[in-house]
C-alpha positions, 0 to 999 in steps of 0.5 A: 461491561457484559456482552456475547458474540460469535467468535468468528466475527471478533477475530476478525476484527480484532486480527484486521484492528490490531494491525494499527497498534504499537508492538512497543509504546511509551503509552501502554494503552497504545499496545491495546486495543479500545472495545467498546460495548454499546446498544448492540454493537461492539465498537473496536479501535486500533491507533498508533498516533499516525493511523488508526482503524475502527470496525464495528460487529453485532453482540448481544450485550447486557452491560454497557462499558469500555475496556482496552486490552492487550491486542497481541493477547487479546488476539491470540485468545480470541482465535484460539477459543474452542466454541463459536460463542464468546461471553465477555465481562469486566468488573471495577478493578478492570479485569476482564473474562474471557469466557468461550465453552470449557475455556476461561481466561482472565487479563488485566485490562486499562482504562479507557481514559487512557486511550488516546481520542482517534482524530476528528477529521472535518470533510473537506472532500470526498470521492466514492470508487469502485474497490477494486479499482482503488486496489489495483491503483494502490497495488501499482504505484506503492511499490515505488514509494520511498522509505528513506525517511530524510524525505518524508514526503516520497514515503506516501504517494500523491492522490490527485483529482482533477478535471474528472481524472484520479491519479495516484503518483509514487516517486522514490527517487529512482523510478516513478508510478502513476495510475490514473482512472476517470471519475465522476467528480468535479473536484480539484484536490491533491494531498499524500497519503502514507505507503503504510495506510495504503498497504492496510487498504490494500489488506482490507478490500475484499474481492466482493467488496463494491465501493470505497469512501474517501473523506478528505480533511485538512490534516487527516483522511478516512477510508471507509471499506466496508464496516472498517474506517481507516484514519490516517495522517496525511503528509505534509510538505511539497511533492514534486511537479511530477509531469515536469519529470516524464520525458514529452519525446522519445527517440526510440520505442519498441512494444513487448511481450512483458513476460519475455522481457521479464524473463530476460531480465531476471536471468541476468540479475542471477549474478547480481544480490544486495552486495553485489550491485552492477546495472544490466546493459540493454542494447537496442538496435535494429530487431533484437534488444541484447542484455548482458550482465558482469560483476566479480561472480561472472559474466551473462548474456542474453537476446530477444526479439522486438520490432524497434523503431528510431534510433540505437541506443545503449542503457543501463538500469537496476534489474530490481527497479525494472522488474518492479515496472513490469510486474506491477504493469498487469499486462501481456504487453507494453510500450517502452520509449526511450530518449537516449541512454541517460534519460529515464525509460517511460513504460506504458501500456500499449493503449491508453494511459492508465499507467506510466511507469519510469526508470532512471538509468544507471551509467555504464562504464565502458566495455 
């Protein structure tokens, strides 16, 4: 194998690639990455058996062949190379030359007969969305999966499409996400993509970037952004019938300024870190909503404004949860409805229904 290209256009895609290899694998050819070199194209792949991610660029090459190299190190070369032309050749004994102006590295390199087969997924389904959509539906549920891995299935978020509507639905036990868009589709589907593929996704769309392919198979999806194909397992098993979950009534609600209840909240999580866990009290009533915090380093206060309809109510609820909510709404105000202090809290926009975000309570020992 004998090719040149810019430098440039193979960091990338080397550097965006190398996020789906293994840091330590039994396989050895899984901490490399699969370079392939034909017609005039480069084809590189990273795969760690559960996701994978291809890309092709442009090269100018003179010997058709394969190789796979270390991806941390062929990562770390690459970016550091002193000119924008990079030569690169392999010889029989799969050593492989590195070659960019007065720079000259030579790497051990590994069959590509060792490299495992990236998944042939067979298309089930398919959805084209506009990328910054996709990116703003992803941002504002994955938060809320789960990585308690004794539940496999709430580790991703449930896709589902249906009568014309896509909904991305995350649930950690805790609190739960739902975004949902309309779409110029027909089709009936649902299936659950991992957190890890959607946080690549995530990493991969770009701000000029127009649409997003969404292939759907039996076992496995692929997202095409861009020149990069994302191949992912998908999770097996029962996700909860999340509709069930939304309280349909509420017997308080309020809209607010999202900043002003933030800013509110993150006061009294002052006392509060990882070893020190104690629910922040809300006490809404009339047209202040009072919020109060104690654990063993002290005690705070705190009250702001709101126009309040229904009844009083008392509740009690994680600080970091809650924030998570209202960070990942992206809008200047909201609407809370509550049921009593034992029912999840709802968050939704003002207008509409794009999001709808819930809280579970945290019991409050008495005062």
């Amino acid at each position: 194998m004998k090719f040149t290209c810019m430098r440039s256009d193979l960091s990338t895609a080397v550097s965006n690639v190398s996020r789906a290899v293994q840091v330590k694998a039994t396989i050895p050819a899984l901490e490399g990455i699969l370079i392939k070199a034909y017609g005039d194209t480069l084809n590189i792949s990273g795969y760690d058996l559960e996701i994978g991610i291809n890309t092709e660029i442009n090269a100018t090459i003179r010997e058709e062949g394969e190789i796979v190299v270390s991806a941390r190190l062929f990562n770390d070369i690459i970016r550091r190379l002193p000119e924008e032309v990079v030569s690169i050749e392999t010889d029989e004994r799969m050593i492989t030359y590195i070659v960019s102006g007065a720079a000259d590295y030579q790497i051990v390199g590994i069959s590509s007969a060792e490299y495992p087969e990236l998944p042939k997924v067979e298309e089930q389904d398919k959805l084209t969305i506009g990328a910054e959509i996709l990116k703003n539906m992803i941002r504002q549920t994955v938060f809320a999966t789960s990585d308690n891995m004794a539940k496999p299935i709430y580790t991703g978020s449930l896709f589902e499409i249906e009568d014309g509507y896509f909904r991305i639905v995350a649930i950690d036990g805790f609190r739960m996400a739902v975004r949902e868009e309309a779409v110029d589709s027909d089709i009936h589907t649902k299936f659950v993509v991992p957190a890890k593929t959607q946080s690549e996704i995530l990493k991969l769309i770009t701000d000029n970037q127009k649409d997003v392919e969404i292939i759907v198979g039996q076992r496995h999806i692929i997202f095409r952004v861009e020149n990069y194909s994302v191949i992912s397992r998908l999770i097996e098993g029962n996700f909860l019938d999340y509709k069930t979950t939304i309280p349909k009534n509420s017997s308080t609600e309020f809209v607010i300024n999202t900043r002003i209840l933030s800013s509110a909240v993150e006061r009294m999580a002052l006392l509060t870190n990882e070893k020190i866990q104690s629910p922040v009290r809300c006490s809404i009533s009339s047209e202040k909503i009072k919020l109060s915090c104690s654990t063993s380093v002290g005690k705070a206060k705190d009250a702001i404004r709101a126009t309040i309809s229904g009844s009083d109510v008392e509740i009690g609820f994680n600080n970091r949860y809650l924030l998570d909510a209202l960070k990942n709404t992206e809008t200047d105000e909201v609407r809370i409805k509550l049921s009593g202090g034992l029912s999840p809290m709802i968050i939704k926009p003002v207008d509409g229904d794009s999001f709808t975000f819930l809280v579970v309570p945290m019991r409050l020992a008495a005062e």
